[in-house]
DONUSE-544525 format. One record per residue: residue in three letters; x, y, z of N, C-alpha, C, O, CB in turn. Coordinates in steps of 0.2 Angstrom, whole numbers, plus 2048, in hexadecimal, padded with zeros to 3 digits. Glycine has a CB too. Example, Ala and Ser with C-alpha at 12.3 -4.5 7.8 and 13.67 -1.06 7.14 Angstrom:
2
ALA8427E482783E7EA8278427F08278477EF82A8397EA82D SER8407F58238447FB8248408008278438068288467FD81D 
//
This chain:
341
UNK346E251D9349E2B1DB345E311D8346E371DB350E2B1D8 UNK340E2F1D333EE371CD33AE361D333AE3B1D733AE381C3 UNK336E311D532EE341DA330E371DF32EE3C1E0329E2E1DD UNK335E341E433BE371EA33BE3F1E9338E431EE344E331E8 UNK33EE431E333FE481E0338E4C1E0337E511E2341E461D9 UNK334E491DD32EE4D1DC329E4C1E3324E4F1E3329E4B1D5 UNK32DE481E7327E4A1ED32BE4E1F3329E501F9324E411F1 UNK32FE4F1F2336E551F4333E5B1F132FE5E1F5340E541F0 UNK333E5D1EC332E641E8329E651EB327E6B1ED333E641DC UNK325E601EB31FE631EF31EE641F4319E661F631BE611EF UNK324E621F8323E61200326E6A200322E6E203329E5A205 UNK32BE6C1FC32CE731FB328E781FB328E7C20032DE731F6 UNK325E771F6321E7C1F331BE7C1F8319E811F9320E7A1EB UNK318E751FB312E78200314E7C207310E8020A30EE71203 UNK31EE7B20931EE7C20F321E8520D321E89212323E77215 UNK322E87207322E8C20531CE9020631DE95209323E8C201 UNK317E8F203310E9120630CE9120C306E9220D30DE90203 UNK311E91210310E9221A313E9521E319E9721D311E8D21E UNK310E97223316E9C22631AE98229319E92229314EA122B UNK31EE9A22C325E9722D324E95235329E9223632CE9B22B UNK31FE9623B31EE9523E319E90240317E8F24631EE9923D UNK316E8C23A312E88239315E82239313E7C23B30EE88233 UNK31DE8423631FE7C234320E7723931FE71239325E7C232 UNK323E7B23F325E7624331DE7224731BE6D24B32AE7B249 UNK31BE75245313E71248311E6C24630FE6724830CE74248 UNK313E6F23E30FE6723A315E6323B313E5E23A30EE67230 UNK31BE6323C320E5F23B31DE5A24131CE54241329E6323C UNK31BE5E24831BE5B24F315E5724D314E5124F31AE60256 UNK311E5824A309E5524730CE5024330DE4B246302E5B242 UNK30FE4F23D313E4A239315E4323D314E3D23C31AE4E236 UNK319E4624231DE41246318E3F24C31BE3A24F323E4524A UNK311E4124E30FE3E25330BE3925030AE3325230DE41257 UNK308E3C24A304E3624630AE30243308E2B242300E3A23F UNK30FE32242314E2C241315E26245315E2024431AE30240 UNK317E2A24D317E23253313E22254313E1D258319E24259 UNK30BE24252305E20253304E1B24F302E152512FFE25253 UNK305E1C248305E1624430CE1024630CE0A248306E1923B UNK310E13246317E0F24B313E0A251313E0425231DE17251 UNK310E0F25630FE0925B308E05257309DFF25630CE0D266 UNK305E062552FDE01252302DFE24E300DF82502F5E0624B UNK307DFC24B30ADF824630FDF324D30FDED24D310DFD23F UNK311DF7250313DF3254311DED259314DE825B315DF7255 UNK30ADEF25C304DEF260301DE725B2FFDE225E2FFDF8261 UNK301DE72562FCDE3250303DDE252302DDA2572FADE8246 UNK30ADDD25030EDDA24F30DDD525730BDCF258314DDF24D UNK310DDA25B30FDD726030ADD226330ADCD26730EDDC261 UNK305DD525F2FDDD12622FFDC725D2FFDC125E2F2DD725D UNK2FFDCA25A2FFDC5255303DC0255300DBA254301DC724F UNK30BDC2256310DBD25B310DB925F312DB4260314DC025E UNK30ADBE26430ADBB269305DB5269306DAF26A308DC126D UNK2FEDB82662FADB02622FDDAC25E2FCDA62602F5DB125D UNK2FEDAC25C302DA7257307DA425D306D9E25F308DAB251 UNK30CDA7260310DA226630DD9E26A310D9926B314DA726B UNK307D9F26E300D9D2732FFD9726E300D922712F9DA3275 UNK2FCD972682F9D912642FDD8D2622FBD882602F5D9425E UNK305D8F26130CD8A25E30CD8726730ED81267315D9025A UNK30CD8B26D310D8627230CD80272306D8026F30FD8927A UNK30DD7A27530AD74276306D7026F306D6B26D305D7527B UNK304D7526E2FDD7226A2FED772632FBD7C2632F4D7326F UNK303D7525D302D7A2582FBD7F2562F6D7C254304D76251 UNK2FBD852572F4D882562F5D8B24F2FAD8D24C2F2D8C25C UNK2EFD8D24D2E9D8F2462EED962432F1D9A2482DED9224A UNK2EFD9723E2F1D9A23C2EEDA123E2E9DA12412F1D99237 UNK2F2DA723D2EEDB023F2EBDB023B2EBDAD2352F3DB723F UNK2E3DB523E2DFDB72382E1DB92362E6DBC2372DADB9238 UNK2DCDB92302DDDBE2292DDDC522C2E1DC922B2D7DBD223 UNK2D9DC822F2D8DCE2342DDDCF23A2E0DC923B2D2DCE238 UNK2DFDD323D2E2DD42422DDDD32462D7DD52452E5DD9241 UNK2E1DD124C2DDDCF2532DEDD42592E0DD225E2DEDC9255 UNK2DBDDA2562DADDF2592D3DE125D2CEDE225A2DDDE3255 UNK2D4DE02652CEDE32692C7DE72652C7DEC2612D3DE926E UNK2C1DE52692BCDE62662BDDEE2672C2DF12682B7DE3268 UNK2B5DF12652B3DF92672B1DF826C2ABDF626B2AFDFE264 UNK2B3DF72712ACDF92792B0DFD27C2B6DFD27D2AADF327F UNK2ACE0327D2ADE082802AFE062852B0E002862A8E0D282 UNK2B2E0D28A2B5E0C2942ADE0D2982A7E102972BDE17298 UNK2AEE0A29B2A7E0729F2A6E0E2A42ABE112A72A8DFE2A4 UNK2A0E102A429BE162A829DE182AE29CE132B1294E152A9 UNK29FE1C2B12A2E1D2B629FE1B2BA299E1C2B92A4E232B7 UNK2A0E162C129CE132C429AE0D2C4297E092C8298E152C4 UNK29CE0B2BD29BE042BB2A1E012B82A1DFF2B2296E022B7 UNK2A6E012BB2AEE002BA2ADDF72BC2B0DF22B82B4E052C1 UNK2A9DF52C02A7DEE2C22A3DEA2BD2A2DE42BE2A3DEF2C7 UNK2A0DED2B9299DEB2B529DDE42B12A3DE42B1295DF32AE UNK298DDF2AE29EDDA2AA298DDA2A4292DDC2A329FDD02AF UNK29DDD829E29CDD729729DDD129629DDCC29A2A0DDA292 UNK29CDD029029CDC928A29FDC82892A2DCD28729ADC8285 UNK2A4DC32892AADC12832A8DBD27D2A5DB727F2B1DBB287 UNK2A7DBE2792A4DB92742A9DB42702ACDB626B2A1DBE26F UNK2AADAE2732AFDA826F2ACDA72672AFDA82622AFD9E274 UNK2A7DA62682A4DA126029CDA0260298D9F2652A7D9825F UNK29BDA025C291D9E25A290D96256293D9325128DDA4251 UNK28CD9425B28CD8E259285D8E257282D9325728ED8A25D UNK281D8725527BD89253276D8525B278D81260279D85248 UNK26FD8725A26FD8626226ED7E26526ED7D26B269D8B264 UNK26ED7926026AD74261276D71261277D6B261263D72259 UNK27AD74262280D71265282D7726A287D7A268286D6E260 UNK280D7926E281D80271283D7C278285D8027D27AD86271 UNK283D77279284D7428328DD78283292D76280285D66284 UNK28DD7D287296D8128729AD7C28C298D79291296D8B28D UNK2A0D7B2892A5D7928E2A6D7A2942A6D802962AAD7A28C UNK2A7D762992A8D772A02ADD792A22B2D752A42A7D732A3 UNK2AED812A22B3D842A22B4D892A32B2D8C29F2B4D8329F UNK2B8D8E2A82B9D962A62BAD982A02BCD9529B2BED9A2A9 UNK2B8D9C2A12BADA129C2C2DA429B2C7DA229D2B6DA729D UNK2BFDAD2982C8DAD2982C8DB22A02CEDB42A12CCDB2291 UNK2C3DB32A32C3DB52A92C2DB02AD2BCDB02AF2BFDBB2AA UNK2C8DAA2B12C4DA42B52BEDA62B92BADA22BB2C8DA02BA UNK2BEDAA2B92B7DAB2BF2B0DAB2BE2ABDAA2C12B8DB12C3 UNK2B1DAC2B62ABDAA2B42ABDA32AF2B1DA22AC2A6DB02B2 UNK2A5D9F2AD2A6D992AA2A3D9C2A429FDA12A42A3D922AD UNK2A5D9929E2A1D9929729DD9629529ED902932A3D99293 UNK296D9B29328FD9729228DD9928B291D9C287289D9A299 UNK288D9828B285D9D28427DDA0285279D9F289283D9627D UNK27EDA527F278DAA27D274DA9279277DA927327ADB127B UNK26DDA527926ADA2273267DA8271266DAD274264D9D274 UNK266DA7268263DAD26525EDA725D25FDA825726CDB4262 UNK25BDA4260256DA125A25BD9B25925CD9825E255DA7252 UNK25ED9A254260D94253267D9325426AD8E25325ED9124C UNK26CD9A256271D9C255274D9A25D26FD9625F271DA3253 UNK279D9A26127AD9B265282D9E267287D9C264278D96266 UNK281DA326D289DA626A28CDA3272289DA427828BDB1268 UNK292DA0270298D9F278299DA227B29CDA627729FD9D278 UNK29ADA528129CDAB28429DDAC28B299DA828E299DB0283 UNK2A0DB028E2A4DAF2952A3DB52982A5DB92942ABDAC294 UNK2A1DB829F2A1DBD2A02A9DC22A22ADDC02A629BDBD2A5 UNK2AADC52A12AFDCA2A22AFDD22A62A9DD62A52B1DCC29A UNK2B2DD42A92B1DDA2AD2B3DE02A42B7DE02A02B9DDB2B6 UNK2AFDE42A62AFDEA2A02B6DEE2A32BADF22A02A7DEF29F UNK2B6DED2A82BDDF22AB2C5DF02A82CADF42A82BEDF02B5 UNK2C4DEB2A62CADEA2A52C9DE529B2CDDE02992CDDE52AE UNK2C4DE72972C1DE32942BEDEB28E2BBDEC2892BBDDC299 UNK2C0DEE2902BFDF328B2C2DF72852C8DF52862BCDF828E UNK2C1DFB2802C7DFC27C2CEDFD27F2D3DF927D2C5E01277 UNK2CEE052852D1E072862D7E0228A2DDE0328A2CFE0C287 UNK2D2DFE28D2D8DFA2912DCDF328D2E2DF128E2D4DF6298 UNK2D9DF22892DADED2842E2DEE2802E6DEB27E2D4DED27F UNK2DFDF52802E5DF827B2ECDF72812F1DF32802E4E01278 UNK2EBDF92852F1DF828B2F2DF228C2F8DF028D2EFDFA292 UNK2EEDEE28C2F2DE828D2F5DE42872F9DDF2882EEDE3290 UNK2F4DE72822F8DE527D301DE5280305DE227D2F6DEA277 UNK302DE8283309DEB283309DE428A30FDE328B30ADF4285 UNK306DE128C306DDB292306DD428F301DD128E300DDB297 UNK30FDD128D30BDCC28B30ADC728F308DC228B30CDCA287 UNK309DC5293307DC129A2FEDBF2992FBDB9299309DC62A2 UNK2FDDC82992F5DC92982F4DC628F2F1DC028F2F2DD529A UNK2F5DC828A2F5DC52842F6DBD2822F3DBA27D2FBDC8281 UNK2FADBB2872FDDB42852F5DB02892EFDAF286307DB128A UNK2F6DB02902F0DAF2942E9DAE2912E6DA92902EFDB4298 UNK2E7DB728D2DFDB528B2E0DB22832DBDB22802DADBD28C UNK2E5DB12812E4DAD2792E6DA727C2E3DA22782EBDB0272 UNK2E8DA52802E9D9C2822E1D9B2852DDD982822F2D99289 UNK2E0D9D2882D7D9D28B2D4D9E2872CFD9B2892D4DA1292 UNK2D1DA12802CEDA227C2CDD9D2762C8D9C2732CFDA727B UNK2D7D9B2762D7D952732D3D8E2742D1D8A2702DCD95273 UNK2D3D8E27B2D4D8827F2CAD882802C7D822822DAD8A288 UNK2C7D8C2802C0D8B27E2BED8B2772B9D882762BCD8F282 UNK2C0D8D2732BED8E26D2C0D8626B2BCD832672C1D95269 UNK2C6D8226D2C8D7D26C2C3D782702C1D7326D2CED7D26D UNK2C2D792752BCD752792B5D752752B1D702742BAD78281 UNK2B3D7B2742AED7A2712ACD772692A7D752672ACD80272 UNK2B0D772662B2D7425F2B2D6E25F2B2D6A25A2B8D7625B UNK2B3D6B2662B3D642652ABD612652A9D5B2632B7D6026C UNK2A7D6726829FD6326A29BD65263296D6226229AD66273 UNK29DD6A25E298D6B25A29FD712542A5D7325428FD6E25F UNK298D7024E29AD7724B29AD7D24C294D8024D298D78247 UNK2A1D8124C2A2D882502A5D8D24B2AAD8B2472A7D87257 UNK2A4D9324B2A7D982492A8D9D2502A5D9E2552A2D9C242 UNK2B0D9E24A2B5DA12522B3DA82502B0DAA24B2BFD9F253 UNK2B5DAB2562B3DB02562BBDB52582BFDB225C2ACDAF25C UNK2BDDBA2552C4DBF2562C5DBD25F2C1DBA2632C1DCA254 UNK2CBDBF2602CDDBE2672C8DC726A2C5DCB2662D9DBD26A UNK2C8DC626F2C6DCC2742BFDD026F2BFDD626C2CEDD2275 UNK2BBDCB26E2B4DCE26B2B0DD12722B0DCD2762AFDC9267 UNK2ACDD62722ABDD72772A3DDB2792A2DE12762B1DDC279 UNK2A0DD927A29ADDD27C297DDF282297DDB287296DDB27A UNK295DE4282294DE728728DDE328C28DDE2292292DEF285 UNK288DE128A282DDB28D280DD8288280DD928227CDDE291 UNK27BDD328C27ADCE287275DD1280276DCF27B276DC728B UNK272DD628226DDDA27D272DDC27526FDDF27026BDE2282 UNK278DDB27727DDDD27027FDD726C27FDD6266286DE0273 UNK27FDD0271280DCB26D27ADC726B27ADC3267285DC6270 UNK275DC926E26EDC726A26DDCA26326BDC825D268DC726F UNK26FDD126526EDD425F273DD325B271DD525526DDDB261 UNK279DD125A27EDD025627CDCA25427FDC924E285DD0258 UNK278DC5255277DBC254271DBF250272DBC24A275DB625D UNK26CDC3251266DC524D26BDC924526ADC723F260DCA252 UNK26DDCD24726FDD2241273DCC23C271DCC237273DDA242 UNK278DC723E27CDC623A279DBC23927DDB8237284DC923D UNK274DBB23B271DB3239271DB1234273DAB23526ADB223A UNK271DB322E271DB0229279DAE22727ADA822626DDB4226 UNK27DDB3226285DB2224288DAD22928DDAA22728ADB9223 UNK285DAE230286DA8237282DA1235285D9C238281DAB23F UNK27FD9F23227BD9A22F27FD9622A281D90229275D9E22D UNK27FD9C225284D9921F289D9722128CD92221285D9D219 UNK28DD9D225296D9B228296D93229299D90226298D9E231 UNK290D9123128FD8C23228ED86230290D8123428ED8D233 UNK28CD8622A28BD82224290D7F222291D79221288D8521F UNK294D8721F299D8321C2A0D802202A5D7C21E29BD88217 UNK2A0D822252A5D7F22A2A2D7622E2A5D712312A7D86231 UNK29DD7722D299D7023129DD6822E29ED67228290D6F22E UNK2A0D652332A4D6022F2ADD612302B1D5C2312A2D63226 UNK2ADD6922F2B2D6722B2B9D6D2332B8D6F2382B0D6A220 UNK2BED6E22E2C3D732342C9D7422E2CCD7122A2C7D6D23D UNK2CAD7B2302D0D7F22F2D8D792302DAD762352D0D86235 UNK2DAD7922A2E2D7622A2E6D7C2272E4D7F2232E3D70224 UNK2ECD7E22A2F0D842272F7D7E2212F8D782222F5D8C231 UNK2F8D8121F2FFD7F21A306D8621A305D8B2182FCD7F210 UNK30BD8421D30DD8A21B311D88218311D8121830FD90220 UNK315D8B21331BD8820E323D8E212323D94212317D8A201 UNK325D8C21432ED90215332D8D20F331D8820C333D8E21E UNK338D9320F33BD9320B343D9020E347D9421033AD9B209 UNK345D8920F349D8721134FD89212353D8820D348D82210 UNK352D8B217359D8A21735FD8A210361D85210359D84219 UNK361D8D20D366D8B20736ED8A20B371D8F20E365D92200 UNK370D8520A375D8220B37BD8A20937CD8D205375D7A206 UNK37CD8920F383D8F20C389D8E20838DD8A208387D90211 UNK38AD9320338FD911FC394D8F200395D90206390D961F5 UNK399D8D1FC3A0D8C1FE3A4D8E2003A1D912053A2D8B1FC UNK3A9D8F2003B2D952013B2D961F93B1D921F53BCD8F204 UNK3B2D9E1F63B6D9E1F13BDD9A1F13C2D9B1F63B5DA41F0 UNK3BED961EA3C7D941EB3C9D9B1EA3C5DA01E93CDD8E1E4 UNK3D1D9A1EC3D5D9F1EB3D8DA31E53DBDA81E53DAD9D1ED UNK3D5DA01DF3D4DA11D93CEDA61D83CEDAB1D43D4D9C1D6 UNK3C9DA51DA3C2DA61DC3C3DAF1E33BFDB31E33BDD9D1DF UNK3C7DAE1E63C7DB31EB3C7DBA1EA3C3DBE1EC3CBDB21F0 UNK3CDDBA1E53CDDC01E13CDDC01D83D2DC11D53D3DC21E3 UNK3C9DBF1D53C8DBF1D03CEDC31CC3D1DC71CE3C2DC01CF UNK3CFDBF1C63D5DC11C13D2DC71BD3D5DCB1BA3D8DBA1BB UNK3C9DC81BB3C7DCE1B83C2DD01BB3C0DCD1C03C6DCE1B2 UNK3BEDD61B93B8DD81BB3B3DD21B93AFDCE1BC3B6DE01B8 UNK3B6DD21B23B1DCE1AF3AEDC61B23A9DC41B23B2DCE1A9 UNK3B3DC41B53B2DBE1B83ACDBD1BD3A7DBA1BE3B9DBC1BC UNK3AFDC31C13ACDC31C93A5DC51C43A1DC01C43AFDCC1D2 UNK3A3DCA1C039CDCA1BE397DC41BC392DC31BD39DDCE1B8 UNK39EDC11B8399DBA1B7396DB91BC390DBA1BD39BDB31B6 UNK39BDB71C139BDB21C7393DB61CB38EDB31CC3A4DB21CC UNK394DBB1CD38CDBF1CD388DBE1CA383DBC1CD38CDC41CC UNK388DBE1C3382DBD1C037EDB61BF378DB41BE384DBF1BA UNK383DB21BF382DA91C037FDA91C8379DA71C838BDA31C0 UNK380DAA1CB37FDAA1D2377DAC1D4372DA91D8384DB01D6 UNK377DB21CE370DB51D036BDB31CB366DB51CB371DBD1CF UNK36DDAE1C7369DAC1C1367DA61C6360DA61C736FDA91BA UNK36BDA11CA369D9C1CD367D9E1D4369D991D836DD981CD UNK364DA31D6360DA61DC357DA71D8352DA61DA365DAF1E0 UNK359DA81D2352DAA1CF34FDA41CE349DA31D0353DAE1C9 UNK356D9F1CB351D9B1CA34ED991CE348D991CE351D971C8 UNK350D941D534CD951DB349D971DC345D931DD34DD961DF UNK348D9D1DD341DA11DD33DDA11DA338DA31DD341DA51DB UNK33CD9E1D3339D9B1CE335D931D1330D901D033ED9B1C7 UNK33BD911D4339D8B1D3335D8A1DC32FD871DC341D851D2 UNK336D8C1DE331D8D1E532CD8F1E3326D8C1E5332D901EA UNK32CD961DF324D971DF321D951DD31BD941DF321D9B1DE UNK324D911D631ED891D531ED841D731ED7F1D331DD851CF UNK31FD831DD31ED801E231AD821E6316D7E1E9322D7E1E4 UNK31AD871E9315D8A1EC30ED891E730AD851E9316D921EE UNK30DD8B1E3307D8C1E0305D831DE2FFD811DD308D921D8 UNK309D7F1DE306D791DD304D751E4301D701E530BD741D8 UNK308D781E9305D761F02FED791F22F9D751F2309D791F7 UNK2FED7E1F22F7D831F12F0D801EC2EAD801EE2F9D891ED UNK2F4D7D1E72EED7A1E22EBD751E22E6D731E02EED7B1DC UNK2F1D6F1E52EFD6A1E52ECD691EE2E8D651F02F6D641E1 UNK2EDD6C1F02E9D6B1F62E3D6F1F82E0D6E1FE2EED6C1FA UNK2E2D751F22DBD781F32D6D711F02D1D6F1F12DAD7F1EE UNK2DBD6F1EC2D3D681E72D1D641EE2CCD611EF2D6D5F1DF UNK2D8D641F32D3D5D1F82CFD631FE2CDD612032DBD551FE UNK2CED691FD2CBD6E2002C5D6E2002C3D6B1FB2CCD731FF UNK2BED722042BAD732032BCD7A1FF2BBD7C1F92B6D71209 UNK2BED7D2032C2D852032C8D862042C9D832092C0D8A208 UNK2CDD8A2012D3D8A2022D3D902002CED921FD2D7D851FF UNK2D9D962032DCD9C2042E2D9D2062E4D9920A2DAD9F207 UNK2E5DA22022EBDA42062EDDAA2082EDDAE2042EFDA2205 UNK2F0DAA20E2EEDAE2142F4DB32132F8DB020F2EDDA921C UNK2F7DB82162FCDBD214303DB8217301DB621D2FBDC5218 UNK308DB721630EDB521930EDB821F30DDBE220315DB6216 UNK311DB3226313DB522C31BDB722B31FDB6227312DB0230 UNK31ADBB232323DBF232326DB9236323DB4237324DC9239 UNK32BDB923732FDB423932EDB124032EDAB243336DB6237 UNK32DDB824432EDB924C328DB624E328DB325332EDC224F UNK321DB624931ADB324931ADAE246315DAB247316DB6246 UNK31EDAB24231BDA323F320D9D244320D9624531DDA2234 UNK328DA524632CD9D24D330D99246332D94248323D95252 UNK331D9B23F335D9823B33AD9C238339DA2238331D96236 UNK341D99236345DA0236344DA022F346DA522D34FD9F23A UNK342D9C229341D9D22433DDA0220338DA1223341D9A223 UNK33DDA321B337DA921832FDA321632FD9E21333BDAE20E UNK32BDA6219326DA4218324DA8210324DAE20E322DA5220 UNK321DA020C321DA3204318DA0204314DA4201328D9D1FC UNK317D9D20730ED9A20630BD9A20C30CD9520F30DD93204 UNK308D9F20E301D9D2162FDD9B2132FBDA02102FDDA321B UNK2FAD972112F4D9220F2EED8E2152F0D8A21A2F8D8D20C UNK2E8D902142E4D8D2172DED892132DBD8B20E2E3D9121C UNK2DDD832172D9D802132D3D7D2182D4D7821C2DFD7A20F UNK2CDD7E2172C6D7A21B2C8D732172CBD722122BBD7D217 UNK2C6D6D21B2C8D672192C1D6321C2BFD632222CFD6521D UNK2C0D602192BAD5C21D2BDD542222C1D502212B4D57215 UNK2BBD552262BDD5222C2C0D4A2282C5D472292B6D51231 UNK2B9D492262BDD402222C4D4121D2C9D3E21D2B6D3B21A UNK2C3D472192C9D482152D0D492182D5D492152C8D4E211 UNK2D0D4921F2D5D4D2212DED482212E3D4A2212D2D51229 UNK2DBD422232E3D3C2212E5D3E2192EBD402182E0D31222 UNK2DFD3E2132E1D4020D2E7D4420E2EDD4320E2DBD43209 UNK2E4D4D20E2E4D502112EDD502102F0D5220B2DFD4E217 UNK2F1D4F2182F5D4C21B2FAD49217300D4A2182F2D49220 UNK2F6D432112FBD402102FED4320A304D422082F9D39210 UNK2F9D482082FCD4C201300D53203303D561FE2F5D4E1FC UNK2FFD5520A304D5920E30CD5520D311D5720C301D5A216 UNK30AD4F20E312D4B20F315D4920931BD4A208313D44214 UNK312D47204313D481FD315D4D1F9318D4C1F4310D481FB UNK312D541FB314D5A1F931DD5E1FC320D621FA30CD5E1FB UNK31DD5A201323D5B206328D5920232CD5D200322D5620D UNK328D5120032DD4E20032DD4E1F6332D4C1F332BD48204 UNK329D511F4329D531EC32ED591EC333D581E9321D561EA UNK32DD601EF330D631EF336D661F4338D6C1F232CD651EC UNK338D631F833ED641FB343D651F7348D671F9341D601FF UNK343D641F034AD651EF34AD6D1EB34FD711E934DD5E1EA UNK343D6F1EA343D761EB345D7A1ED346D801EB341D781EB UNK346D781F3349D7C1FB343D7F1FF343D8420334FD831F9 UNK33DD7B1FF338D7F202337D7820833AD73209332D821FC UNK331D7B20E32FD76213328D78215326D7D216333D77219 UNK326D7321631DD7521531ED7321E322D6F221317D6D20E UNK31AD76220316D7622A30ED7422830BD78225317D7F22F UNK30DD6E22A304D7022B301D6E232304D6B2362FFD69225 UNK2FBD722332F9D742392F2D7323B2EFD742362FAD79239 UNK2EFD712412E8D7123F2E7D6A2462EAD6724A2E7D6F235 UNK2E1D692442DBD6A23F2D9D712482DAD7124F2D3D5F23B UNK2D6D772432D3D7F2482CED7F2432CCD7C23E2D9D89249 UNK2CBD852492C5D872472C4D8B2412CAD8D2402C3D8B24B UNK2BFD8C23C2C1D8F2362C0D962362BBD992342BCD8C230 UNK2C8D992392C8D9F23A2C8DA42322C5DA92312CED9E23E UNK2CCDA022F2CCDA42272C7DA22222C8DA221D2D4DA2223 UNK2C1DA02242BBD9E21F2B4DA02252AED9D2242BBD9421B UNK2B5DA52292AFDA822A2B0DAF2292B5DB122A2ACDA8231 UNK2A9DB42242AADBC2252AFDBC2292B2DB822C2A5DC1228 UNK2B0DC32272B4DC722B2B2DCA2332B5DCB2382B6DCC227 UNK2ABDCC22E2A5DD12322A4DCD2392A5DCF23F29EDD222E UNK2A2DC723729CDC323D2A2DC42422A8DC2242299DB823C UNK29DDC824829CDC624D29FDCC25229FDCD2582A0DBF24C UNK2A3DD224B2A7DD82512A0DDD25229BDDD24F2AEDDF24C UNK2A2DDE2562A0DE425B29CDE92552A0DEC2512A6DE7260 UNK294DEB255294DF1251296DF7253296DFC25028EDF324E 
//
């Protein structure tokens, strides 16, 4: 309330020192920058839901990046060349497994091939820039027909291609303008593309999420219990109540942290990733653990069976573990590789 208070008396004292004819401008300036952050928070949510729902239909899919999967930089294409086509960039492989799936892209009309760059190789599929550039990208955010579509087709090769070799995925809607951008992105970023590769070779992304199960609903207060005989009574009865919510609380999070730890040892790499919102993970319970773990391919029954052990250890915590997988190792490549400079 004191900070509330003292950010009142400066809001005061600055709009005192204006003319009074100013205010209403800044107020209109306040408020448009406000629905601008409104729709970007909204626009992100959105996107996000929507990936996540495309990768859960049929075939449970890979947890959301650690980044938001938000449209590359490519300019609106040169007046006159509204026709012109770009790059979609899926993933880099190295070039000695580079043979691309037979397949469209996320535009069927063209198939997805690759761009060799030395030992590197990147997947990619040609796209009209007309409809593939920042300004339009952002618009379709608001389509989810167009959203659902090109994340199930982006899925659906990145998943084809992961079967024939080792791949680093690449953000949905990476975008370059000609092939002269992804040779030069495959040259500037080779080395951390090399190591990425390295360390994913072998092996694939497993997610853990841990939810916070269901608590059984208390009972009927008796009739003795409906209206308490003192204040003091009902106080207990509060304070016990709230004593045994804490502990729960207590008692999941060390359960979380022993899901997390004992399943990073069977990890090459393990992290964990921000909690999904509810509307995005499709669970009505609070998500308490996003966890993701690189797993080496032979390890992965291990793996699995210490997922179902860890399940059935702690249910009576009230928690529920989901595992997912085996995806591309979305959460153990940079961040960097592979956007647009």
């Amino acid at each position: 309330m004191a900070s509330g208070s003292e950010d009142v008396r400066r809001l005061r004292e600055a709009l005192a020192g204006l003319v009074a004819d100013d205010v209403p401008e800044l107020l209109a300036e306040a408020r448009t920058e406000a629905r601008a952050r409104v729709r970007a928070v909204l626009a992100e949510v959105m996107a996000e839901a929507m990936l996540e729902q495309v990768r859960r239909s049929g075939r449970p899919g890979p947890p959301a990046p650690t980044r938001p999967d938000v449209p590359s930089r490519v300019s609106p294409s040169p007046a006159g060349h509204e026709d012109s086509l770009g790059y979609y960039l899926y993933g880099v492989t190295t070039s000695d497994g580079a043979a691309p799936p037979d397949m469209g892209g996320v535009d069927p009309a063209h198939p997805v091939s690759v761009l060799m760059g030395a030992d590197l190789a990147a997947l990619v599929s040609r796209v009209p820039l007309a409809e593939f550039n920042e300004e339009r990208l952002r618009e379709h955010l608001g389509d989810i027909a167009w959203v659902e579509t090109i994340a199930r087709r982006h899925e659906e090769v990145l998943e084809a291609a992961a079967a024939r070799g080792t791949l680093i995925p690449m953000r949905l809607c990476s975008i370059y303008r000609d092939a002269g951008g992804v040779h030069a992105m495959l040259e500037r970023e080779a080395e951390p593309m090399r190591a990425a590769l390295h360390l994913v070779q072998g092996r694939a992304e497993w997610a853990v999420k841990v939810f916070n199960a269901p608590r059984p609903a208390s009972s009927a207060p008796s009739p003795d219990q409906a209206q308490p005989d003192s204040g003091a009574a009902y106080l207990e009865r509060r304070r016990q109540a709230q004593h045994h919510r804490e502990a729960a609380d207590e008692q999941q999070a060390a359960a979380c942290e022993s899901v997390h730890s004992r399943l990073g040892n069977l990890a090459a790499r393990a992290a964990v990733i921000p909690p999904q919102r509810p509307e995005v993970s499709g669970h009505d319970g609070e998500m308490l653990l996003n966890g993701v773990y690189l797993v080496d391919d032979a390890a992965v029954s291990t793996f699995q069976d210490e997922v179902r052990v860890l399940q059935e250890e702690f249910a009576p915590a009230g928690v529920e573990l989901v595992i997912t997988g085996p995806w591309p190792a979305y959460n153990f490549v940079p961040d960097a590789i592979g956007v647009p400079a």
